[in-house]
C-alpha positions in Angstrom: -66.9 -58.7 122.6 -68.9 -55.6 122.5 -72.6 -56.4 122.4 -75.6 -54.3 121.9 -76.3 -54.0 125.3 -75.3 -55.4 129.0 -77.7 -55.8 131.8 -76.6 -53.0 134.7 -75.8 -55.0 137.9 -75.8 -53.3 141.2 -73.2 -54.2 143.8 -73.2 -57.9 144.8 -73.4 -57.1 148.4 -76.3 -54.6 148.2 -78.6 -56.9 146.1 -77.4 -59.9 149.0 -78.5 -57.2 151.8 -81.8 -57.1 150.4 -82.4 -60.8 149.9 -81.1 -61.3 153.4 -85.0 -60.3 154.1 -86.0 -63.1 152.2 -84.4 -66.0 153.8 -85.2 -64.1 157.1 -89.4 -64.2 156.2 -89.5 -67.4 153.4 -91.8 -65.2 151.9 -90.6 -65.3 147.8 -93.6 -64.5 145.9 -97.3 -63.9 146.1 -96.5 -59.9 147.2 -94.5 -59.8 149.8 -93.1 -56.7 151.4 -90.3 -56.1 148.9 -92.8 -56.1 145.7 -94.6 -53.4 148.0 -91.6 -51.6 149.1 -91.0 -51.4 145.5 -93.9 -50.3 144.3 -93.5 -47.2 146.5 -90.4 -46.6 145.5 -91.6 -46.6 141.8 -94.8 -44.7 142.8 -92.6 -41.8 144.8 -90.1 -41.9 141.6 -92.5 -41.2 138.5 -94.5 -39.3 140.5 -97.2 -42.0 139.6 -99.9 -43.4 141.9 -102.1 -45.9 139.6 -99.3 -48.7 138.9 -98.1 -52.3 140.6 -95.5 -54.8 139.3 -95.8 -57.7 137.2 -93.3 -60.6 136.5 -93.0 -59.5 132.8 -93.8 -56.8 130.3 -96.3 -59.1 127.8 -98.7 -60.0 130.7 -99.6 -56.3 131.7 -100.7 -56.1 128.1 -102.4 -59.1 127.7 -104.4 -58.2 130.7 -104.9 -54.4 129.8 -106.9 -56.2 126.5 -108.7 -58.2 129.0 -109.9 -56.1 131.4 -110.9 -53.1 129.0 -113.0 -56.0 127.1 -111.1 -55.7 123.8 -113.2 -57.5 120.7 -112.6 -56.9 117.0 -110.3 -54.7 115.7 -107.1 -52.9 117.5 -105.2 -50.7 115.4 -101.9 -50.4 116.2 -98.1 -50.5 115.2 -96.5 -52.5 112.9 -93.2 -51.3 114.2 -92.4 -52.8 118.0 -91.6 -55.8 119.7 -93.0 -58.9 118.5 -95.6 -59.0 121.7 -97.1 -56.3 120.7 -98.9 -57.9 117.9 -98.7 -61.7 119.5 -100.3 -60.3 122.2 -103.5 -59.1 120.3 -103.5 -62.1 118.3 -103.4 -64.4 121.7 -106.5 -61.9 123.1 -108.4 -63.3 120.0 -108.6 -59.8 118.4 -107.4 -58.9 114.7 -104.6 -56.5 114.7 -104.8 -54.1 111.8 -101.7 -51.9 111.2 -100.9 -48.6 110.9 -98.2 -46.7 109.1 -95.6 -45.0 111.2 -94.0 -41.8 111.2 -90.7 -41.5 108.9 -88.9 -39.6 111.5 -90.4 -40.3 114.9 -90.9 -44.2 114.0 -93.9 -44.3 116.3 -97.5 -44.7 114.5 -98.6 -42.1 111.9 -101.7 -40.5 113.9 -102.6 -38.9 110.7 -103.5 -42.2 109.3 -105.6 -43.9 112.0 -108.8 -42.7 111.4 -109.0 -44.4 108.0 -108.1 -47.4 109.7 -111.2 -46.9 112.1 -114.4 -49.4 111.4 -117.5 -50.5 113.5 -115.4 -53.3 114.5 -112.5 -51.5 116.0 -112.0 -51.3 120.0 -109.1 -49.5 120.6 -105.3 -48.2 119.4 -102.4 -49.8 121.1 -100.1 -48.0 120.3 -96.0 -48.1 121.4 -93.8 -45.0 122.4 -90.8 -46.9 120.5 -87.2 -46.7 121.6 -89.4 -44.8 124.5 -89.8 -41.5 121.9 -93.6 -40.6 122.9 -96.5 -40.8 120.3 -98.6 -38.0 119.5 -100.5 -38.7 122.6 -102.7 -35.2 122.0 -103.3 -36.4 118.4 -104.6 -40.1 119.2 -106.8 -39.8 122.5 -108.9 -37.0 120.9 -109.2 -39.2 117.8 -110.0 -42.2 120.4 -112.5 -39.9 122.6 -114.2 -38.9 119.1 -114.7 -42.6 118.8 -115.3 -44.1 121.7 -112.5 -46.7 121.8 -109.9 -47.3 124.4 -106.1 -46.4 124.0 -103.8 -48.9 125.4 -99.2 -47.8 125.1 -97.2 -50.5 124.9 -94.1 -48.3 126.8 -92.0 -51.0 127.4 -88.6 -48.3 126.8 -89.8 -45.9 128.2 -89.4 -46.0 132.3 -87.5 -42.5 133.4 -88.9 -40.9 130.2 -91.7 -37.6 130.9 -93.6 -36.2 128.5 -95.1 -32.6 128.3 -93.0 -32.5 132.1 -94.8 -36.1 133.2 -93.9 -39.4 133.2 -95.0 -41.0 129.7 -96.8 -43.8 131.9 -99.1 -41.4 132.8 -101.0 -41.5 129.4 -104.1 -43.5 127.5 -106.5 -46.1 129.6 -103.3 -48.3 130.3 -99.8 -48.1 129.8 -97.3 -50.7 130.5 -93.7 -51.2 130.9 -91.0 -54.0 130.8 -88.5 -54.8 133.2 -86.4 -56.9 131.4 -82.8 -57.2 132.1 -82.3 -55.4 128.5 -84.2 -52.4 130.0 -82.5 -49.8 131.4 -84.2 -49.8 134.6 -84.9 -53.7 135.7 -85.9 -56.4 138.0 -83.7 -59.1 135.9 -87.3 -60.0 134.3 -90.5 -58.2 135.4 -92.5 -55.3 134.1 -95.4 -53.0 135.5 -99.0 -52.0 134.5 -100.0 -47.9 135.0 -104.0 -46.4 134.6 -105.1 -43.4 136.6 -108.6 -44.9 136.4 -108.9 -46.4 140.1 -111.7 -48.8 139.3 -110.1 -50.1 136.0 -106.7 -50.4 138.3 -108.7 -52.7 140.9 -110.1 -54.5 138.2 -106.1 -55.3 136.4 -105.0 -56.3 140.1 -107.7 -58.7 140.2 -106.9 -60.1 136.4 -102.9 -60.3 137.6 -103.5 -62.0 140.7 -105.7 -65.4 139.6 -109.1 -63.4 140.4 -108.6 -64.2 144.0 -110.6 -62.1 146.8 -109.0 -63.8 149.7 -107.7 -67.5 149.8 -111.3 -69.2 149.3 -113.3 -66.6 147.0 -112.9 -65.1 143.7 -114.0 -61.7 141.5 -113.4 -64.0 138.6 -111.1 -65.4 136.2 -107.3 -64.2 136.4 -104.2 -65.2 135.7 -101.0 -65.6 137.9 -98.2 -62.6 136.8 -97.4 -61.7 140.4 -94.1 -60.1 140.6 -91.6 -61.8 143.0 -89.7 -61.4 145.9 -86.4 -62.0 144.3 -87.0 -59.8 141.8 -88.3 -57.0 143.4 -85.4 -57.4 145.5 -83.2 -56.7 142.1 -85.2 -53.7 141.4 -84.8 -52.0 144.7 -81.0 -52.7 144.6 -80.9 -51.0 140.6 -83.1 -48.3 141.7 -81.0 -46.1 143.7 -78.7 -46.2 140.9 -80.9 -44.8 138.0 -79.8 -41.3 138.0 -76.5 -42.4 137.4 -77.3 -44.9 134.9 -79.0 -41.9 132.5 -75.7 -40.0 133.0 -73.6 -42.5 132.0 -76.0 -43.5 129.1 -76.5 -40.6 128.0 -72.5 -39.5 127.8 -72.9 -42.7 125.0 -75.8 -41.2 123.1 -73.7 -38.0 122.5 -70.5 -39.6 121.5 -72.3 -41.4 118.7 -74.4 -37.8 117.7 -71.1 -36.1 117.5 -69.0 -38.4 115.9 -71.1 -40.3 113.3 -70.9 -39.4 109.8 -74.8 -37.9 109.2 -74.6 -37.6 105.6 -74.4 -41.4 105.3 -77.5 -42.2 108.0 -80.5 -41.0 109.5 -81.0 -40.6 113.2 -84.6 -41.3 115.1 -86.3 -37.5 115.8 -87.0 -37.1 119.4 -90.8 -35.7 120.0 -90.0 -31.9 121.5 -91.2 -31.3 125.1 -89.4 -34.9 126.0 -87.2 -36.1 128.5 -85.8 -38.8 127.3 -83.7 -41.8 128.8 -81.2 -42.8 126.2 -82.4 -46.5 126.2 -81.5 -47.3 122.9 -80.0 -46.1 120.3 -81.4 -46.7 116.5 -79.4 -45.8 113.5 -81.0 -46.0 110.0 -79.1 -46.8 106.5 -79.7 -45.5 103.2 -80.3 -49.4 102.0 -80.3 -52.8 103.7 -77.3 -53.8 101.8 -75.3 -50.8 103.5 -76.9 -52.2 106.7 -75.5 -55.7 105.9 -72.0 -54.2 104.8 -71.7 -52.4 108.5 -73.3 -55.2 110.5 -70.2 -58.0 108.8 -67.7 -55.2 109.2 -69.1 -54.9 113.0 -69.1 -58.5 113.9 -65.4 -59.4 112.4 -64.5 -56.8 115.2 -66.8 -58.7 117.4 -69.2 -55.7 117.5 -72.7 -57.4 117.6 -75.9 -54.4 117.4 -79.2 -55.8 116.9 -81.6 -55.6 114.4 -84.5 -53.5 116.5 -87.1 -53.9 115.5 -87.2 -56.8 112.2 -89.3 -57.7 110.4 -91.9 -55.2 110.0 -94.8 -57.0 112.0 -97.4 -56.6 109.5 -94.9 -59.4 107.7 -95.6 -62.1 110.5 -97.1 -65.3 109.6 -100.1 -65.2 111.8 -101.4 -61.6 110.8 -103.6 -60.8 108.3 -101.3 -59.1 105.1 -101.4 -55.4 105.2 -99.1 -52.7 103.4 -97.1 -50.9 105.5 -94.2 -49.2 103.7 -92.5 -47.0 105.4 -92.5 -49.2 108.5 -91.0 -52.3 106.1 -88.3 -49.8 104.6 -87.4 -48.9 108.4 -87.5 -52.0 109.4 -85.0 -53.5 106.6 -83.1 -50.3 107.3 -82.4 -49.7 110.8 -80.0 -51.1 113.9 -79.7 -50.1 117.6 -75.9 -49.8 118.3 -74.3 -50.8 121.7 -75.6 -48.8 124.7 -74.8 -49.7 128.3 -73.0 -47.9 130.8 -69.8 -49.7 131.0 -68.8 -48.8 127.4 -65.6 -46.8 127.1 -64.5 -44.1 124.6 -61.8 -46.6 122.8 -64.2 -49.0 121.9 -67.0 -46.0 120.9 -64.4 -45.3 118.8 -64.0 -48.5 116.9 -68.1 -48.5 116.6 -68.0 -45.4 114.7 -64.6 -45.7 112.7 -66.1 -48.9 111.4 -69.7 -47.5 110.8 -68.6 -44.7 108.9 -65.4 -46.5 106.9 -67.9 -49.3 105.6 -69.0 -47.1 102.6 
């Protein structure tokens, strides 16, 4: 079975060492020294200081709407994980969509100031497939305003933009560690602002409000990172530079072998460094999509649907148009992309892609 991705595992004996620490202290969660440790690591790596670790990627942005006092309106992407929108919805704010780009598949800045009102807060927007929005474009727009700018960079860890890392941008950005992602903690996820007072403030939120063990700053929630898995993202770490090597030796099999007169690929934003963390493919129609994905599965070839249906589509939001985000969206699948993939079986990906037409 070839599936569209596999979870990168470090040696079993290296992620044991670390542990060892563990058992040694009993210490397993509330920020131990290997959630710290980490946290360095990550800091020295992205050349970030502003960030710490959470136990997933939907609390960081939950808690970025939080702490920046989010009401009303946020304008963002209809194009993204599903907790992009859930979590606005869960925040008690309205989601109202925005178009996305054709070629980029990130938001359409040219279309968010006529989704701007007196009751819109901010743009949360998502660098999808971790290819950067028009960062320039949509905090002028959001200075002009006055609202906040939250990125929802879940794919986008090892990615720099305009030669920094792509965390590095709006209010808040935040990032998932999930074991689909290509760097991870088995299920984690971190929270970035270069604003120190706002970063104080999104530790307290993360950590139950606590100021010591019998006071409080005020309400929080619990999405402390652990000890085991910070102990899983200090033994993937060290291997990250090999990891975008190997992943990237995937990416340009498929750009060289494909057949591009029958699909479209994703356009990467120039100045970016990208990470090869996915890799989208759009059809001409969702019936050629359908066509591929049966001829794929017989072979036991299973890519995913990234990113269906278009959000403005779910049952809980508000019904806006979107087109070009529900044309993607019916359109577009992210083929297998994991380091252990070999040539042979690259082979059969493409041979079936571009035979099923």
């Amino acid at each position: 079975m070839i599936p569209v991705t596999k979870t990168f595992l470090p040696e079993q004996s290296e992620f044991n060492s670390i542990l060892e620490e563990v058992w040694k202290t009993s210490w397993i969660t509330n920020r131990g020294a290997l959630v710290s440790r980490l946290e360095v690591q990550l800091k020295s790596y992205l050349k970030l200081e502003g960030m710490f670790c959470m136990t997933n990627g939907t609390l960081p942005l939950q808690i970025a709407i939080k702490a920046l006092d989010l009401k009303g309106e946020i304008i963002t992407t209809p194009f993204s994980y599903v907790a992009t929108t859930s979590t606005i919805v869960w925040e008690n704010c309205q989601p109202v969509f925005v178009d996305i780009d054709p070629e980029h598949l990130t938001i359409d800045e040219t279309k968010i100031e006529d989704a701007i009102t007196e009751n819109t807060s901010a743009i949360l927007a998502t660098h999808i497939f971790g290819n950067p929005c028009h960062t320039e474009f949509i905090e002028k727009l959001a200075n002009r305003y006055n609202l906040k700018v939250v990125y929802d960079a879940a794919h986008c860890f090892g990615v720099n933009y305009k030669n920094k890392s792509l965390f590095g941008y709006g209010d808040i950005s935040t990032c998932s560690f999930h074991a689909t992602k290509i760097f991870h903690t088995g299920e984690g996820g971190a929270i970035f602002s270069s604003n120190k007072l706002l970063l104080e403030k999104l530790y307290n939120y993360h950590n139950c409000g606590h100021k010591g063990t019998e006071d409080f700053y005020g309400i929080g929630i619990n999405a402390k990172m652990s000890e085991l898995q910070a102990a899983m993202g200090l033994a993937v770490l060290p291997y990250f530079e090999t990891i975008l090597k190997k992943r990237s030796w995937v990416v340009e099999y498929y750009n060289q072998n494909i057949d591009w007169s029958l699909f479209q690929k994703m356009k990467i934003r120039r100045e970016t460094e990208w990470n090869f963390g996915y890799y989208p493919l759009i059809f001409k129609s969702e019936e050629c999509l359908l066509t591929a994905l049966t001829n794929l599965n017989k072979l036991q070839i299973f890519p995913r649907r990234y990113f269906y249906p278009s959000l403005n589509q779910l049952s809980y939001v508000k019904k806006q148009a979107c087109p070009v985000s529900e044309s993607v969206s019916s359109r577009i699948i992210c083929l297998p992309l994991y380091t252990g993939l070999q040539e042979l079986e690259l082979k059969l990906i493409v041979d079936t892609l571009n035979n099923s037409f």
